[in-house]
N, C-alpha and C positions, 0 to 999 in steps of 0.2 A: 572533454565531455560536451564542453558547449558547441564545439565543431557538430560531433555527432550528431547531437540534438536535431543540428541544424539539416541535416544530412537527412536524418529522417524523414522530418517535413514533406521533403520532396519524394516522399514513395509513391502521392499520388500523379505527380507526373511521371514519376517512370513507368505507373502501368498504364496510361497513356499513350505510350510509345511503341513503333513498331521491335518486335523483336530485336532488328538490327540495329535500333537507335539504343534502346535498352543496352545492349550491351556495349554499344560506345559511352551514353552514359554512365552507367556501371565502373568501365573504365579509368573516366573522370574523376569519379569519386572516391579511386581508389589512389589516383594521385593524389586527393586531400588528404590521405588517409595515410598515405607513406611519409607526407614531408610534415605531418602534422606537429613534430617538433619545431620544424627551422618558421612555419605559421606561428605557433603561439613565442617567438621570438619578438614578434611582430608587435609596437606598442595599439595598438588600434582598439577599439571598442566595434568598432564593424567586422562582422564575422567573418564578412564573404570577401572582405579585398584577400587575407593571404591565403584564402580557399581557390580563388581566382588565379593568384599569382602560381598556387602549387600546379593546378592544372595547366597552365600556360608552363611551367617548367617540366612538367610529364608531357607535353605536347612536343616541346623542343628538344626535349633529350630524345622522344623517340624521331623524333624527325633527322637529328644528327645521326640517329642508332643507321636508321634506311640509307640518310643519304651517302654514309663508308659504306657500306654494304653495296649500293649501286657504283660506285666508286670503283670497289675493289672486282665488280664484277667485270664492268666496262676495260679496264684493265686487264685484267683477264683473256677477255673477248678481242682486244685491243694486240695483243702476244700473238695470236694465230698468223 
């Protein structure tokens, strides 16, 4: 609950934001939103370190997701 709260907060920077930022943030948030268990594992009183940490690990998963994908493409391409 307290994640959220915090999440809220920030509605006013999101309509701040250009459409396309907006939905990269959006994004973000939804990483806090998925590992919000393995955060409140976290002993801290600061809300935003394992909110931080979640989107740095939704950042890296998708970045590992792309980088097999160009892998397996290059590959691919690589076969001809």
């Amino acid at each position: 609950m307290r994640v959220e709260n915090e999440l809220q907060n920030l509605a006013p920077y999101r309509r701040a934001l250009t459409p396309m930022d907006r939905e990269a943030f959006d994004a973000l948030l939804n990483e806090v939103r998925e590992r919000r268990t393995a955060g409140g594992l976290l002993p801290t009183l600061n809300t935003w370190q394992p909110a931080v940490l979640s989107m740095l690990v939704g950042l890296m998963s998708e970045l590992n997701r792309v980088s097999a994908r160009l892998e397996a493409l290059e590959g691919r391409h690589g076969d001809d």
